[in-house]
N, C-alpha and C positions, 0 to 999 in steps of 0.2 A: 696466326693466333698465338698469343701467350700460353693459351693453358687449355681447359676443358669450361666452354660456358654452360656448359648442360647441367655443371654443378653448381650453377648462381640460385636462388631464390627470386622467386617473384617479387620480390618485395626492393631487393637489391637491383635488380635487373632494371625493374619499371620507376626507379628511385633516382630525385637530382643529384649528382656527385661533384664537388669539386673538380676539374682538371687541370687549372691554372691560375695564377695570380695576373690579374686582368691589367695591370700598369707594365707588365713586363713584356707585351702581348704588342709585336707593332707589325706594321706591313713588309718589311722590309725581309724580316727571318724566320718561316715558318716553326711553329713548336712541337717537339714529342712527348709523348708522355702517356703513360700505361693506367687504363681503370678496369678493373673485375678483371684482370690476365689477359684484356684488349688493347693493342699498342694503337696508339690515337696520333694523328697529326691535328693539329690547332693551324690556322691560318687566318689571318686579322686584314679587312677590305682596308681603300682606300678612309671610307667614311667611319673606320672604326669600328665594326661587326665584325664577327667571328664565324667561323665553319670550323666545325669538329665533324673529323671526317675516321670513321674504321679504317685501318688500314688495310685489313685481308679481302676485303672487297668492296670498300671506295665505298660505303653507304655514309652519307650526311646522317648526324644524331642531332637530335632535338640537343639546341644549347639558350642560354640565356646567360647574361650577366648580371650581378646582386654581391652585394658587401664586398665590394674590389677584388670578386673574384669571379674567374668562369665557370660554368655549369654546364653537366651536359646528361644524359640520360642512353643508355643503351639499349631500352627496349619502350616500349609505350608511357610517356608522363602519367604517374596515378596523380596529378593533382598540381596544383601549382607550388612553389618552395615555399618554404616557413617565413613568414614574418618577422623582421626584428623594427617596430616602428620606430624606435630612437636613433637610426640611420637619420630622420629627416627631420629632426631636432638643429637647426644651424648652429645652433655655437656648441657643438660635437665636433671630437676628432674622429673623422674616420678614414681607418686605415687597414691595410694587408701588413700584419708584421712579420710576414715571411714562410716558407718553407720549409719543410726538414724531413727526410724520408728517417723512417724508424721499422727498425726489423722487430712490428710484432701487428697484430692485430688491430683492425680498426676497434672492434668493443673493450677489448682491455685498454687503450689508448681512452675510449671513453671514460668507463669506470676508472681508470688512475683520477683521471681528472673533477671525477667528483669524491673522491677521497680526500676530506680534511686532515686526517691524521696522521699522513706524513711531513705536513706541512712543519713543526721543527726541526727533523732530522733533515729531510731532503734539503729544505728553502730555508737552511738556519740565517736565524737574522733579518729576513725578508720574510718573507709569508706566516714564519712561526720562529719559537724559542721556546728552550728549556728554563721554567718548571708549566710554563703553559700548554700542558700540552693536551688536557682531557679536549674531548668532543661533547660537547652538550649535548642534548638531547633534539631533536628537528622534527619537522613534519613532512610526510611523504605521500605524494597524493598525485592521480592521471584525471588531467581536465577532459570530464565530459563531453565538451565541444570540439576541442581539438586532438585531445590522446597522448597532449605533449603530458611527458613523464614531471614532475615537481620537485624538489626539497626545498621546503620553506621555513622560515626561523631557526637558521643555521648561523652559528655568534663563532667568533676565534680571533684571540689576543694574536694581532701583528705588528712586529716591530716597524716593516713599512710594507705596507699596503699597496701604493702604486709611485709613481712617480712624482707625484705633487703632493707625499707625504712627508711631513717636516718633523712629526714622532708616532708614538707607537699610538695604535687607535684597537679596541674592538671592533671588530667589523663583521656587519651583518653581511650574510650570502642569501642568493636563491640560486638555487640552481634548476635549468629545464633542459631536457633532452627532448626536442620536438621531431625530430629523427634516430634512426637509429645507428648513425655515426657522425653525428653531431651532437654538441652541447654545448653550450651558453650559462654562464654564470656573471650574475646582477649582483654587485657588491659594494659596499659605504665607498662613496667620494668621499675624498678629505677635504675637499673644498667646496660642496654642493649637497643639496638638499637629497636632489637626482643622483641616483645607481650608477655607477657604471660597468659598461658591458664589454665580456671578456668573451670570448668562443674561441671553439677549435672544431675545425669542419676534418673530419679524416678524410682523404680519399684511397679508395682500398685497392690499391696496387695488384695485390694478392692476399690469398685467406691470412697471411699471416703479416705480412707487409704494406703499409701505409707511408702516403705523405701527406703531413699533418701541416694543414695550412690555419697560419693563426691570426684572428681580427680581431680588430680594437675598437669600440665606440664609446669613451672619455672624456670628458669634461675637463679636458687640463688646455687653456691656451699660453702656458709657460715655456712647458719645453720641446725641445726640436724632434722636428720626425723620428731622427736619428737617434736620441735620449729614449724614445718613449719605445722601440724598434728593440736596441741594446736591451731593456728592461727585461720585456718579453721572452726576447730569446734567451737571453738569461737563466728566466726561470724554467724555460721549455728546456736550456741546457741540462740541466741541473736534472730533469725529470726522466731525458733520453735511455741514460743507461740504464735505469731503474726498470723502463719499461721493457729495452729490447734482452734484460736476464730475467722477464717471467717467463714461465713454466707452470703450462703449457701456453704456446705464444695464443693461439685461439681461446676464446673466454668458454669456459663450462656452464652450462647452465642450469645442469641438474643442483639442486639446492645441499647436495649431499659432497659435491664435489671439493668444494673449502672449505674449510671452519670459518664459519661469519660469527661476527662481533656487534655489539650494541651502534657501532658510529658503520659500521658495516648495510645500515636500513636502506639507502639509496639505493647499494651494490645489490642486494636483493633485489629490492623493486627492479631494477633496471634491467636484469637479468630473465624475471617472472614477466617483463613488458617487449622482451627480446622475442621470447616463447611465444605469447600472447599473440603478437606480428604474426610468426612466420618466420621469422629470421634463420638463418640454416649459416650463410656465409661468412666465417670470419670467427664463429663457434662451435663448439664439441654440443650438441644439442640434448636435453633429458633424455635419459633413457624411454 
């Protein structure tokens, strides 16, 4: 065993997690790899199925495959994984754009990434520029049906937006957390009517340790795996170290623990929908 599971949450425990990127996954080389402090073996059949297996005592975990990535659970499925229907849109690209372990927490890994207001300083040139730098005003709202988290009418001046951007555009966001180490952001194609969709699935290594697997589902039939892969990683670069020097690497979630700011409304929300869960893992929890 990694670590102490006694310390997981319910929530975490019985929740699908990423463990691999499922094109990487073949019969030939079985895979390692550690979720909630459990060291996991991944082994891929003839016919292309997977077995996620505990290591410390051989038990088979409930897995599944979805958005070119595997999945697996360590304790009982509360439900089946989230939704992304623009997966089965055909003239979408969809892709795993890679890997990257990052020394800090799966919910600050979140919350960075619903943060627009880094976007000049971190992504200069790409995602943001100076003098554009204010954050509108958005809305923030938990769908009744599902409990997925919202920020909607969220606008920010980008020099390039994605990969099939040829100049600077406005570009609308939505952003949904429909887990609580996942999140998905819908934002202006340059060349489509249709959104395109951005996520980043954390998988939580440990309380403070993540690797952060990144998908793509795009509207671009231009450029190459490789072009749209670079892009990504790019801006995931760009965002690495930023994450692994916060302090404290686990998110707070007492409302008293940071000074929050007007573009700050998501990170609130997100943090009061953490609580609301359950969540305990990966956070310093309200007093």
């Amino acid at each position: 065993m990694y670590g102490h599971v006694d310390e997981i949450d319910q929530v975490a425990m019985n929740g699908w997690h990423p463990v691999a990127q499922a094109e990487l996954l073949t019969p030939a080389q079985p895979s390692s790899t550690v979720l909630l402090e459990e060291r996991l073996t991944v082994t891929t059949n003839a016919d292309g199925s997977h077995r996620v297996v505990r290591d410390r005592d051989g038990r088979e975990l409930a897995s599944m495959s979805a958005y070119q990535t595997l999945w697996a659970c360590l304790g009982e499925p509360d439900g089946p994984l989230f939704e992304v229907p623009q997966v089965d849109e055909p003239d979408r690209r969809v892709l795993h754009a890679g890997t990257v372990g990052v020394h800090v927490s799966a919910p600050r890994a979140v919350e960075n990434f619903l943060d627009m207001a880094h976007f000049p300083y971190v992504h200069t040139d790409i995602l943001g520029v100076e003098p554009f730098t204010a954050v509108a005003d958005y809305d923030v709202h938990v769908d009744d049906a599902t409990n997925d988290l919202w920020a909607t009418d969220c606008v920010f001046w980008q020099p390039m937006a994605a990969t099939t951007s040829t100049t600077g555009q406005m570009t609308d966001y939505e952003y949904r957390v429909p887990h609580p180490y996942c999140v998905l952001l819908y934002k202006t194609s340059p060349i489509d009517e249709r959104k395109d969709v951005i996520a980043l699935f954390c998988q939580p290594v440990a309380a403070d340790r993540i690797i952060a697997h990144m998908f793509l589902c795009l509207l671009d039939g231009t450029n190459s795996t490789g072009v749209i892969r670079d892009f990504q990683q790019t801006i995931f670069g760009q965002d690495k170290p930023i994450l692994e020097n916060q302090y404290p690497k686990r998110l707070p979630l007492d409302p008293r623990a940071e000074t929050p700011i007007r573009a700050d409304r998501v990170a609130i929300s997100y943090r009061r929908w953490l609580t609301e869960l359950g969540v305990t893992y990966g956070v310093i929890p309200a007093a």
